[in-house]
N, C-alpha and C positions, 0 to 999 in steps of 0.2 A: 472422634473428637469429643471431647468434656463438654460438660452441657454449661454453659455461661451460666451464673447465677445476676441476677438481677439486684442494684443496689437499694433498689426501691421497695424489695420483698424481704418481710422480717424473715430473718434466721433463728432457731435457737442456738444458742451457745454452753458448752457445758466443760466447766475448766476441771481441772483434778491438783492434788496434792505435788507431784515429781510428773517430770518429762516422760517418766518408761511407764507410766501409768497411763499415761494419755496415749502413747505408741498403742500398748497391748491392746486399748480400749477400742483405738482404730482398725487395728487389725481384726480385732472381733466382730467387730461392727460390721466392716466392709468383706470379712468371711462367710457372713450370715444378711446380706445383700443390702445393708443400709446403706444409703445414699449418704455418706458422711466425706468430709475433709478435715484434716490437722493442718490450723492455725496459730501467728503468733498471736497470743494474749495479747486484746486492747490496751492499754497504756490505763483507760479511764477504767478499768478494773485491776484491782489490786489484791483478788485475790486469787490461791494458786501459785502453780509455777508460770513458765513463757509460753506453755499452748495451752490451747483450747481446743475444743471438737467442733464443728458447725455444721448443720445440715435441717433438717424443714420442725418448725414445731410442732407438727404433727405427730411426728416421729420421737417426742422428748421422752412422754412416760414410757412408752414400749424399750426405747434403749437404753434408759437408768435402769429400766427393770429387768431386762436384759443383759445389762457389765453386772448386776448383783447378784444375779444367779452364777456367776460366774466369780465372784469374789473380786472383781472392779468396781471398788468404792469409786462415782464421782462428788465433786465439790458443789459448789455452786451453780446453778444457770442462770442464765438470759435472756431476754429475746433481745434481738441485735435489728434497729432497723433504721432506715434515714427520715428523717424529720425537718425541714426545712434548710436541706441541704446539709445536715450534719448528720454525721450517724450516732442512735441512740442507745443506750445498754439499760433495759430494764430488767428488774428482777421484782419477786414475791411481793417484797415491801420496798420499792419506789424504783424511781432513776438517777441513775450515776454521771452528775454531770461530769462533763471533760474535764474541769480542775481539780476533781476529789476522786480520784483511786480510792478506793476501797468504800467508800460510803456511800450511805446510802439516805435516802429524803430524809429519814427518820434521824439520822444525825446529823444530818445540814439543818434541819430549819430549814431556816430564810435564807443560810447564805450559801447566795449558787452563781453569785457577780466572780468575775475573774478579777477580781480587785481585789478580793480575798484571800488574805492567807493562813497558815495554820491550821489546813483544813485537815492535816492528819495525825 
């Protein structure tokens, strides 16, 4: 049986360019015994295609550095975790609130109300 992952335990996330990018990346990953799963891409990230990889942040620099030896550019990452009941997408430089796909603090400012729009 699959080991349940906990909501309350941050994840990394690491999206890619195309869907068969993310397939090959998986299948590398979990040929060479990383604890990984393919997901669809969060909504509150915009960037990427529709999956992502997820599996322990521990595990981040050893697997990027791992798909690159291997000629598996990925994209962007994450840490994915729940935060008063909502789940959160941080990355390098800031957090991605729920209403702004693709952005990041550094381009919101201040505005992170869901009263706002033309957030992209």
């Amino acid at each position: 049986m699959a080991e349940e992952r906990s909501a309350s335990k941050a994840e990394s996330l690491l999206c890619f360019e195309s869907a068969s990018q993310a397939v090959m990346a998986e299948q590398a990953l979990l040929e060479n015994a990383f604890d990984v799963r393919i997901m669809p891409k969060p909504s509150a990230i915009g960037a990427g295609c529709g999956f992502c990889l997820r599996f322990s942040p521990d595990d981040l620099e050893k697997a990027v550095a791992f798909l690159s030896e291997r000629g598996i550019i990925a994209g962007e990452t994450y840490l994915m975790k729940e935060a008063d009941g909502k789940m959160t997408y941080c990355k390098e430089n800031g957090t991605l609130p729920e209403n702004a796909p693709g952005k990041t603090l550094g381009e919101l400012s201040d505005t992170t109300s869901r009263d706002k729009h033309d957030l992209q």
